[in-house]
N, C-alpha and C positions, 0 to 999 in steps of 0.2 A: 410478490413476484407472480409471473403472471405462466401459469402454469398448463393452458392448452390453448397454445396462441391460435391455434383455426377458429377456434369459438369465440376468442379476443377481436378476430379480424372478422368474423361472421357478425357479432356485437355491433363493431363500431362500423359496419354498413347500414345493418338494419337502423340504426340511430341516426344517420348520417354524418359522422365524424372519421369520417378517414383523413380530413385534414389533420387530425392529431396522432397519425401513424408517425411520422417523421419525429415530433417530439418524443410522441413512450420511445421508438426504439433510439434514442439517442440516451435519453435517460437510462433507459435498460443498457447500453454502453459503457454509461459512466458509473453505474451503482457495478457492475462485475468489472471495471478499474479498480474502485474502491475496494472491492473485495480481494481484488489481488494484492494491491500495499497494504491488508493487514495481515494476510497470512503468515505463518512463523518461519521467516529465517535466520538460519546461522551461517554466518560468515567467521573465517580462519585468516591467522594469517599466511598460510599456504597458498590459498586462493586469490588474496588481496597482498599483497607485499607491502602496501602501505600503513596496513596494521600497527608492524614491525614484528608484533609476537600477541600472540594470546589469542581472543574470540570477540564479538560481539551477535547478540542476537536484537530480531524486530520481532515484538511480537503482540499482537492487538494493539500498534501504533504505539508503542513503547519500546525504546532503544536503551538495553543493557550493555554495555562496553565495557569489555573485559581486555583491552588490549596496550600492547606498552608505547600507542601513541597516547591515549588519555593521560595514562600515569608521567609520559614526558611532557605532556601540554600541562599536568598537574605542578610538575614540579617547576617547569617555566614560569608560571604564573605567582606561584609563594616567592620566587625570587628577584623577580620582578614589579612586583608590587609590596612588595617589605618598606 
């Protein structure tokens, strides 16, 4: 990460690459994207009514589901594929 971007943009003059200003900060866009889908959230069914009941959380791009649509999508599934 690029940590004192006057010096990053004083750099890539003195080099002659300011054509590649467009790409870093796009890239630099997309990596604090990325950084926002891994941060840890929890979701309710309070919040989400489609839950129906319980929680799920995301956290480092892994999804815990604690909620009673899994457990009906569970139970759909054992009786429908029996």
């Amino acid at each position: 990460m690029i940590s004192n971007y006057g010096a990053f943009i004083a750099h890539l003059k003195r080099t002659g690459r300011m054509k590649l200003l467009p790409q870093v900060l796009r890239e630099l866009k997309s990596e604090r994207e990325r950084a926002g889908k891994l941060t840890l959230r929890k979701e309710t069914a309070e919040e989400n009514p489609a839950l129906i009941s319980g929680w799920r959380t995301l956290e480092d791009g892994i999804l815990t589901d604690h909620t009673g649509k899994s457990a009906l999508i569970a139970i759909y599934k054992k009786i429908t594929h029996v």
